[in-house]
N, C-alpha and C positions, 0 to 999 in steps of 0.2 A: 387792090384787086383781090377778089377773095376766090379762091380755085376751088375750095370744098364742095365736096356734090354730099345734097339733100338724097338721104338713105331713102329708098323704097320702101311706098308703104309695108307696114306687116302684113302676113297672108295667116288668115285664121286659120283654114287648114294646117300649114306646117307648123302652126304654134299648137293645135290639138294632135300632133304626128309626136312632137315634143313631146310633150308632158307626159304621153301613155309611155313614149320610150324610157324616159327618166323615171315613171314611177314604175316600171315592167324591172328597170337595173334594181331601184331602189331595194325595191322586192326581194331580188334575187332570180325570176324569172326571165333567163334568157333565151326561152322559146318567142318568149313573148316579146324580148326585146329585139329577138332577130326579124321577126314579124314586123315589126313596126319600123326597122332600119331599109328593109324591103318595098315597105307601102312608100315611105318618103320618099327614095328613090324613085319610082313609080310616080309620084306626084309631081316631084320636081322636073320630070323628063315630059309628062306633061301639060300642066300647068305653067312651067316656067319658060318653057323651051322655045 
């Protein structure tokens, strides 16, 4: 018996909330990256919810 649960599909959205964040750090911009930690939040409350 196999118990492992099949991951959810990915959501495009938080993969495009990603990327800006990590490239906002990469940067050095953390206006930018506090902006985009805020949208996700926001999306994930509700989109996911």
């Amino acid at each position: 018996m196999n118990n492992q649960r099949t991951p959810p599909p990915r959501c495009a959205e938080c993969d495009r909330i990603k990327a800006a964040y990590y490239r906002a750090t990469r940067e050095g911009d953390r206006s930018a990256a506090t902006d985009w930690t805020v949208l996700m939040g926001r999306h994930q409350r509700t989109a996911h919810s």
